[in-house]
C-alpha positions as CSV (number, residue, x, y, z in Angstrom):
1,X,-44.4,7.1,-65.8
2,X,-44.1,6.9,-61.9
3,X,-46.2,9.1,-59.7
4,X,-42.9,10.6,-59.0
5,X,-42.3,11.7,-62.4
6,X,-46.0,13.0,-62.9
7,X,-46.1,15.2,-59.8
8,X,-43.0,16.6,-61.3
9,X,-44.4,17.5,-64.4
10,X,-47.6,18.8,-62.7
11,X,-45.6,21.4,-60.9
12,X,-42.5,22.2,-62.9
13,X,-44.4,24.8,-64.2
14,X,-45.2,26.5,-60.7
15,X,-42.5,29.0,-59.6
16,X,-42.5,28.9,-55.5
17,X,-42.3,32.2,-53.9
18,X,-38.7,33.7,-52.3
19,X,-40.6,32.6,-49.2
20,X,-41.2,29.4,-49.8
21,X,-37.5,28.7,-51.0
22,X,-36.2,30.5,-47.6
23,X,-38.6,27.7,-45.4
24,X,-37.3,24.7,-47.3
25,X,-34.0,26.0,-47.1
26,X,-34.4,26.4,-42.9
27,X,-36.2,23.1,-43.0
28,X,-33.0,21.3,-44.6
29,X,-30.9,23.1,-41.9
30,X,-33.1,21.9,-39.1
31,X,-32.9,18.4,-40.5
32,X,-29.3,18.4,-40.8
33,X,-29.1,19.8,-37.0
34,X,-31.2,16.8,-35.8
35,X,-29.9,14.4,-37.6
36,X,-25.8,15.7,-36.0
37,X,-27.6,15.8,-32.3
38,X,-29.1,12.4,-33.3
39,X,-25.8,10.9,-34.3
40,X,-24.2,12.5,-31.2
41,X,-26.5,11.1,-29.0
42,X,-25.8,7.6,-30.1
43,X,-22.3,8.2,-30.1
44,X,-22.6,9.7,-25.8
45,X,-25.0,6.4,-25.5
46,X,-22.5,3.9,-27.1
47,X,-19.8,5.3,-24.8
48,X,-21.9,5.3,-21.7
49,X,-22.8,1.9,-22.4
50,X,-19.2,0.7,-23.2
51,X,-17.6,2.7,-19.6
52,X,-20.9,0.9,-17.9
53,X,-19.9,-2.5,-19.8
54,X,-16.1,-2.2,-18.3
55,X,-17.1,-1.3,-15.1
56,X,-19.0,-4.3,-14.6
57,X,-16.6,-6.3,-16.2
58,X,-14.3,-5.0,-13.8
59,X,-16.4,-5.4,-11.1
60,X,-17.3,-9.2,-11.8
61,X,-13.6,-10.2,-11.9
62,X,-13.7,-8.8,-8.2
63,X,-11.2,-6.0,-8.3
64,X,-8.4,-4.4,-11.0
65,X,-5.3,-6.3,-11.7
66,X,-1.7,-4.7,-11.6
67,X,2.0,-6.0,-12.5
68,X,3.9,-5.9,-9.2
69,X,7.5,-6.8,-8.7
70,X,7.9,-9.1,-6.0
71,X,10.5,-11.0,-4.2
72,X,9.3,-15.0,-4.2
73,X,11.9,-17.4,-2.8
74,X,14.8,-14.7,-3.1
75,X,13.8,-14.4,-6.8
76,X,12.6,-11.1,-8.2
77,X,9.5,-12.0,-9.5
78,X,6.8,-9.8,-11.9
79,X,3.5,-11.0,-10.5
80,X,0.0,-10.2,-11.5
81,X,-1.9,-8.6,-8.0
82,X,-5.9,-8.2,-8.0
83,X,-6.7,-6.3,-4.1
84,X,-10.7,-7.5,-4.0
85,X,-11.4,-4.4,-1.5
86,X,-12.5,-6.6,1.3
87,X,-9.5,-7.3,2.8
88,X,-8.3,-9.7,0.6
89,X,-5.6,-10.2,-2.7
90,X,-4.9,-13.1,-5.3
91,X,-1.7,-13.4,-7.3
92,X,-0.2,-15.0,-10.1
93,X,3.5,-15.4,-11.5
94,X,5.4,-17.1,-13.2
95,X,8.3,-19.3,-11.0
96,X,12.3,-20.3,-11.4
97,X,10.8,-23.1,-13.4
98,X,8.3,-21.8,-16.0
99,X,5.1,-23.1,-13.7
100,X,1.9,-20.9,-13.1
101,X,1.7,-20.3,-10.1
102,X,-1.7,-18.9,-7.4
103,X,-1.4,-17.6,-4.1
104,X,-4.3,-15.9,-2.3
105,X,-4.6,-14.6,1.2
106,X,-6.0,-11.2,2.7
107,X,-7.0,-10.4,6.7
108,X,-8.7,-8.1,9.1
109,X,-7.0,-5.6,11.4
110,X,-8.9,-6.0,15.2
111,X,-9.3,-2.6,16.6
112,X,-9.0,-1.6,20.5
113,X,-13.0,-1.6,20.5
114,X,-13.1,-5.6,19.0
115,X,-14.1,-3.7,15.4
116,X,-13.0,-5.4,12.6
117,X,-11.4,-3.7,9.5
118,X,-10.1,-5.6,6.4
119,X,-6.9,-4.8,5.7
120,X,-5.6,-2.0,2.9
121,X,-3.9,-2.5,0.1
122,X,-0.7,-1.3,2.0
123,X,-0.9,-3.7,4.7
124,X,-1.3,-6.5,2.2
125,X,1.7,-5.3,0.5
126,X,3.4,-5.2,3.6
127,X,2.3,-8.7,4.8
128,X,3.9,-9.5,1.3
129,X,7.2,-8.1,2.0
130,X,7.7,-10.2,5.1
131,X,10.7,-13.2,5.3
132,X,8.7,-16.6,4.4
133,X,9.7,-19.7,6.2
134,X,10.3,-22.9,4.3
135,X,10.3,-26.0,5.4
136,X,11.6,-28.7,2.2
137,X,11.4,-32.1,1.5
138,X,15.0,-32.9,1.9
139,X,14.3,-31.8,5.9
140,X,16.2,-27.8,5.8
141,X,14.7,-25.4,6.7
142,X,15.0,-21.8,4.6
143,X,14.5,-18.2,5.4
144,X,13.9,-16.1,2.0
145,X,14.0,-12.5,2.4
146,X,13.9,-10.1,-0.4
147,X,17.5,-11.5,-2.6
148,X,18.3,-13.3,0.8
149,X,18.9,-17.1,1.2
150,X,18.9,-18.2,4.8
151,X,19.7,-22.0,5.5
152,X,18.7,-22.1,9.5
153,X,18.5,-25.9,9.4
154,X,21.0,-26.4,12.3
155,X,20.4,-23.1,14.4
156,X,17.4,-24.7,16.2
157,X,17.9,-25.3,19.8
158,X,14.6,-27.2,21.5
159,X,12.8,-26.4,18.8
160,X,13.2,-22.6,17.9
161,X,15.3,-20.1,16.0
162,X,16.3,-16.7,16.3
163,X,17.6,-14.8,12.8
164,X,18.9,-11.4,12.5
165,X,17.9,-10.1,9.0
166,X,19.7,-7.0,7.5
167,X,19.0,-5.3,4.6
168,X,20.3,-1.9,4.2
169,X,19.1,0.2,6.9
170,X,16.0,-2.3,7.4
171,X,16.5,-5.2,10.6
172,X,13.9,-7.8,11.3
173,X,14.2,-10.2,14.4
174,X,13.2,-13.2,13.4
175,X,11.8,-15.9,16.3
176,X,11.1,-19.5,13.9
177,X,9.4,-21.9,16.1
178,X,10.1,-25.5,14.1
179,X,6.6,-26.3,12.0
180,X,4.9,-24.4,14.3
181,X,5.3,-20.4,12.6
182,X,7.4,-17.7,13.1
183,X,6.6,-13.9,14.5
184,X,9.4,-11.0,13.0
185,X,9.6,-7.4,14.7
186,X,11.9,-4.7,14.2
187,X,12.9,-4.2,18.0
188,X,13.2,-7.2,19.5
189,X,13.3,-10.9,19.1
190,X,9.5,-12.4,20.1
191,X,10.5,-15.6,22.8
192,X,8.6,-18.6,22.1
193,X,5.8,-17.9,24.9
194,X,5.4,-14.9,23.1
195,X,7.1,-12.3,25.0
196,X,10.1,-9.6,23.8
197,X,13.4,-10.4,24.4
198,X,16.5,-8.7,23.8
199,X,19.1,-8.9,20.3
């Protein structure tokens, strides 16, 4: 016989008081009540933990990544976007031809007073709507421009070109200097020493 089973015996024959059954009885609800705050405790901690866990997972890849539409090369293209905060943005997609494909820029907007601000989110996005200038390996030169396919090849005279782009009610003047960059406006053309000139 266990000692268990003994004490058992001993006091089977002791009634307990109405008393003493009431305290046990409060005792087993207290225990159950700590045990559920116990158990929600945990639970709160495990959640903190897991939102802290994500955060920094979030922060260590360097910002939160989005599906954008974008227009690569006259192609609509779905691109994944990650904006770092400091001015900055990588992107990935998918081109015409199945291959991955990594771009990253970013910039800073000099104020009046020579501060220096890293650009939003918005002016990235803007910088990504702008025409893009290539320059191929079969020697032509392309304008892309949301859906638009610009072949300016032969509209260079002493080394610059000047492109009207229309889309919808948006107009961009576009001044290409051969190699060398391009500057767009929505006014005027930009002359190659960098002053405006008219349409």
């Amino acid at each position: 016989m266990t000692n268990r089973e003994k004490y058992k015996k001993a006091f089977s024959a002791v009634c307990p008081s109405d008393e003493f059954i009431l305290e046990v009885e409060k005792m087993k609800k207290i225990r159950k009540q700590h045990i559920f705050k116990s158990m929600a405790a945990s639970v709160a901690g495990l959640a903190l933990f897991m939102a802290s866990a994500t955060a920094a997972y979030a922060m260590d890849v360097g910002g939160i990544q989005r599906t954008i539409q974008l227009w690569i090369r006259g192609d609509c293209t779905d691109a994944t976007i990650q904006f770092d905060g400091d001015g900055t943005y990588s992107l990935e997609y998918t081109d015409a031809g199945g291959n991955e494909k990594f771009m990253a820029g970013g910039g800073i907007s000099i104020e009046a007073d020579g501060s220096e601000t890293p650009l939003t989110e918005e002016e990235l996005m803007e910088h990504l709507m702008m025409p893009d200038v290539e320059y191929e390996d079969d020697g032509t030169v392309w304008v892309y421009w949301y859906d638009q396919k610009i072949e300016i090849t032969d509209k260079f005279e002493d080394d610059v070109c000047y492109v009207k782009l229309v889309k919808g009610e948006e107009t961009l003047y576009l001044t290409v200097k051969y190699k060398n960059g391009y500057a767009a406006d929505r006014h005027k053309y930009v002359s190659p020493d960098g002053t405006w000139g008219g349409e």
